[in-house]
C-alpha positions in Angstrom: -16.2 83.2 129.9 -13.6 80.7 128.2 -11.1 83.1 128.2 -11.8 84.3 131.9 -11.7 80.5 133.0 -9.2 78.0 130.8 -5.6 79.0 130.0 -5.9 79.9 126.1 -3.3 78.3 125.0 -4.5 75.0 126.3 -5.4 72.1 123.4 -8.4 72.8 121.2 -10.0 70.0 122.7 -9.9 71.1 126.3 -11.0 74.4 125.3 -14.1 73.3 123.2 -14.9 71.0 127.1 -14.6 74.0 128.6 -17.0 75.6 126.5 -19.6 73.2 126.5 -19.4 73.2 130.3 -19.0 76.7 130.8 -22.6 77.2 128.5 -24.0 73.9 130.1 -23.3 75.5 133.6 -25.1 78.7 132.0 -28.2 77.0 130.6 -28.3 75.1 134.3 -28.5 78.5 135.8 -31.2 79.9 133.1 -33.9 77.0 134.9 -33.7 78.7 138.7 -33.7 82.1 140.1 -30.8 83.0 142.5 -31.4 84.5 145.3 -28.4 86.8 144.8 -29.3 88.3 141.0 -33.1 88.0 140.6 -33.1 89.7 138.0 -30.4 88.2 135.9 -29.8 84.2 135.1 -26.0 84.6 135.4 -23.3 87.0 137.3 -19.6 87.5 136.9 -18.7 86.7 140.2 -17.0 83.1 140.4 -17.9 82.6 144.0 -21.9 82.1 142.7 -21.8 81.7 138.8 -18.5 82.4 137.1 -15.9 84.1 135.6 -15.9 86.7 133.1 -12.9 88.9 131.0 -14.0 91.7 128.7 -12.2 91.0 125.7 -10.2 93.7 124.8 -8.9 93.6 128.7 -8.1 89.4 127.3 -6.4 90.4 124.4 -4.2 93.0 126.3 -3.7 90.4 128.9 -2.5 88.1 126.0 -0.2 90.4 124.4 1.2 89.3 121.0 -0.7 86.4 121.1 -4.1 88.5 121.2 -5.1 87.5 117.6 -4.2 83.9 117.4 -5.8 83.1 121.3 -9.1 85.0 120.4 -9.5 83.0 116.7 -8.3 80.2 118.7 -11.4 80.5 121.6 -13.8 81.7 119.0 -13.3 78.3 117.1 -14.1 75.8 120.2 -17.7 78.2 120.4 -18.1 78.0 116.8 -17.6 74.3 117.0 -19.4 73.6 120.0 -22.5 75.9 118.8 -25.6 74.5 120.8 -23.9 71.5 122.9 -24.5 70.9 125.7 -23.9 68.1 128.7 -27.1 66.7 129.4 -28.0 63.4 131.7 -31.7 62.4 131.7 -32.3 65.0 129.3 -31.3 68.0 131.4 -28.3 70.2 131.5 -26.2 69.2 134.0 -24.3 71.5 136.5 -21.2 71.7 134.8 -19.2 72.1 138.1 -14.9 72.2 136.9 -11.4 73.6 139.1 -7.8 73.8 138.3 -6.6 70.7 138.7 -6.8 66.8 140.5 -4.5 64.8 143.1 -4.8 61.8 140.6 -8.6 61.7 140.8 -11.5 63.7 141.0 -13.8 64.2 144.0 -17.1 62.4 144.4 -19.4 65.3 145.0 -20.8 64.0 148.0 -17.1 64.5 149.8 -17.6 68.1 149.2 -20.4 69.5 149.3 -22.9 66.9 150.9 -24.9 65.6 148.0 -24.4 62.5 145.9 -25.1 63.8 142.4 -24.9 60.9 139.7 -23.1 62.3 137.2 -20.1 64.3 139.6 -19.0 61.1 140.8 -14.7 60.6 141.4 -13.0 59.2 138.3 -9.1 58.8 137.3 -7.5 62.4 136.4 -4.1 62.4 134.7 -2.6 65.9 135.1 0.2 66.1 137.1 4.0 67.5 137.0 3.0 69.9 134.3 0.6 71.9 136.3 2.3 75.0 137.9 2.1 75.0 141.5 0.9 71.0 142.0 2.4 71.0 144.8 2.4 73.6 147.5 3.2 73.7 151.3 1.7 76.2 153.7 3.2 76.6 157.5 1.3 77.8 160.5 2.3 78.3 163.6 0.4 76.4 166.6 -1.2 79.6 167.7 -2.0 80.5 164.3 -3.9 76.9 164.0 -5.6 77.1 167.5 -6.8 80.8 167.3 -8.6 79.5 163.4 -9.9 76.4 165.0 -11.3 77.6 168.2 -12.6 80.9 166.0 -14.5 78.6 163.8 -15.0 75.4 166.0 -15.3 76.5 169.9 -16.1 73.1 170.8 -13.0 72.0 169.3 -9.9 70.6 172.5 -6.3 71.8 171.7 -5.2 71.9 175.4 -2.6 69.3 174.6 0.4 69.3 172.9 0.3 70.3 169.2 1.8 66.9 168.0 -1.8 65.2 169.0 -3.7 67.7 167.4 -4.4 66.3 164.5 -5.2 62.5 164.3 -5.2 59.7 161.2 -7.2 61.4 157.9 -9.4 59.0 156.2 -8.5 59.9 152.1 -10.5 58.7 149.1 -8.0 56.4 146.5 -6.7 60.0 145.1 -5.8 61.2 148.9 -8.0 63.7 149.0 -8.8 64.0 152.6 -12.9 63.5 153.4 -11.8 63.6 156.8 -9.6 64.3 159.8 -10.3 64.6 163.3 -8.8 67.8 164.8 -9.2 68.4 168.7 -11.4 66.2 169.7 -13.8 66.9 166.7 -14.0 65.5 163.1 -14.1 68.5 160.0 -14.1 67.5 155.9 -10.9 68.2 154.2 -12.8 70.8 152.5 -13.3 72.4 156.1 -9.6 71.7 157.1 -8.9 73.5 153.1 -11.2 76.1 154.1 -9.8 77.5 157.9 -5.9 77.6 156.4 -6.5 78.3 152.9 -5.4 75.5 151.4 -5.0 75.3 147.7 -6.9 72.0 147.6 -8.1 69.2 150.2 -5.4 66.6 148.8 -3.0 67.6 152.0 -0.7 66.1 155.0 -0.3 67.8 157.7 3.0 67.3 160.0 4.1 68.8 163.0 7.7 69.6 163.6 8.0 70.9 166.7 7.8 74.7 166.1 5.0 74.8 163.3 2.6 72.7 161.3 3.3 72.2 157.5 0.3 71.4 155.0 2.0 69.8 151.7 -0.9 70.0 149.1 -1.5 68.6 145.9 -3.8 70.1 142.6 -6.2 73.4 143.4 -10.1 73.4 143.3 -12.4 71.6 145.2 -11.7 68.6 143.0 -15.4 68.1 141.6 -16.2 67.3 138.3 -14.3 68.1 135.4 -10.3 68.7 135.8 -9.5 71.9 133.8 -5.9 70.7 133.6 -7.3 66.7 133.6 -9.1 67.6 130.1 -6.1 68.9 128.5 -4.0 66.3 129.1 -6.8 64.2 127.8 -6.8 66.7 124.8 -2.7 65.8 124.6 -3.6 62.2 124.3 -5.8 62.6 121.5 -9.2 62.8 123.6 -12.1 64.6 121.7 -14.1 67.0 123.7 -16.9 65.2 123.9 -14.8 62.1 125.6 -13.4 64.4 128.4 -16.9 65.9 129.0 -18.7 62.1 129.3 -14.9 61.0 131.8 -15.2 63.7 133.8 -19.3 63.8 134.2 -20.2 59.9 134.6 -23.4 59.0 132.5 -24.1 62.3 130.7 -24.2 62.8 126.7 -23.0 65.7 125.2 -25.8 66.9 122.4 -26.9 69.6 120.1 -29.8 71.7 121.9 -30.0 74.0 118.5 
């Protein structure tokens, strides 16, 4: 699962987070049945659990650095044996993406529930990331036949420029929300219709087509993958970048 979801040759730090969350997320999943594997506690699809790399298809992946990646992943499980994230007592859901617009994104923004522990905190990633920032163009029928297919009640009889109006952003500018023809959608809606790589975006229309500048990828909720290793960078232990990124908790030893 590490391999599948953090860049191996990321600091040992990060990768030792990432492990604790990845197993944290695991033992999380182990206390409910899903709907979609009743039979199993965990799946390899990363749309409902997450992600998953045999690993000799890793190792070919990783060429000549096979042998020093897979000592290198083996070491942050070996030294994370047991650990967990836990707040109250019970593993958390250890929710993590790519990378943040400055900040993280209180889970509330997202996904509709205030959860104490996924709350938005200071990220520091930034140039370094490939691809932080991104544009995306769409034409104006492009954006009226997504909005009206997903939105009916949505107005775009005028003229594209008023389409859009003012975006309300949280202190990272991630957008929480915009109004769009008459009606108001989340950023994560707006990221959603035009597959944005993240809902840190503008939006600007000149003339012949709209342009989305974006900033970071993931839904921006809990722990930055790219966050924790420049965390790692400054020296950070794993179990600081776990407790930054997931207010309140404690990382401990289960067994």
């Amino acid at each position: 699962v590490v391999a599948a979801e953090m860049p191996a040759s990321f600091e040992p730090e990060a990768l030792k987070a990432q492990t604790v969350a990845a197993r944290t997320y695991t033992l999380s999943k182990m206390e409910r049945t899903v709907e979609a594997h009743p039979d199993a506690d965990v799946c390899t699809d990363i749309t409902c659990c997450q992600a998953y790399i045999d690993p000799a298809d890793a190792a070919a992946n990783w060429g000549e650095n096979a042998q020093t990646y897979t000592d290198k992943i083996a070491a942050a499980v070996a030294d994370t044996d047991g650990m967990a994230a836990l707040f109250q007592g019970q593993p958390i859901q250890a929710v993590f993406f790519s990378s943040a617009a400055g900040r993280t994104v209180d889970a509330v923004e997202v996904w509709g529930n205030a959860v104490p522990y996924l709350t938005s905190v200071d990220s520091p990633e930034g140039e370094e990331v490939p691809n932080y920032h991104t544009q995306v163009d769409k034409t104006a029928q492009e954006v009226h036949r997504a909005v009206l297919d997903a939105y009916p009640g949505a107005d775009l009889s005028g003229d594209p420029s008023g389409w859009f109006g003012p975006a309300d952003r949280d202190a990272g500018g991630t957008v929480r929300s915009i109004p769009l023809g008459g009606i108001t959608l989340t950023g994560s809606q707006v990221r959603g219709l035009f597959s944005l790589r993240s809902a840190a975006f503008t939006v600007a229309w000149d003339g012949s087509k709209f342009t989305f500048s974006v900033t970071g990828y993931g839904h921006g909720v809990g722990m930055s993958q790219y966050g924790a290793n420049a965390m790692a960078k400054e020296g950070k232990s794993f179990r600081e970048i776990l407790t930054w990124y997931y207010t309140g908790t404690a990382v401990e030893e289960l067994w």
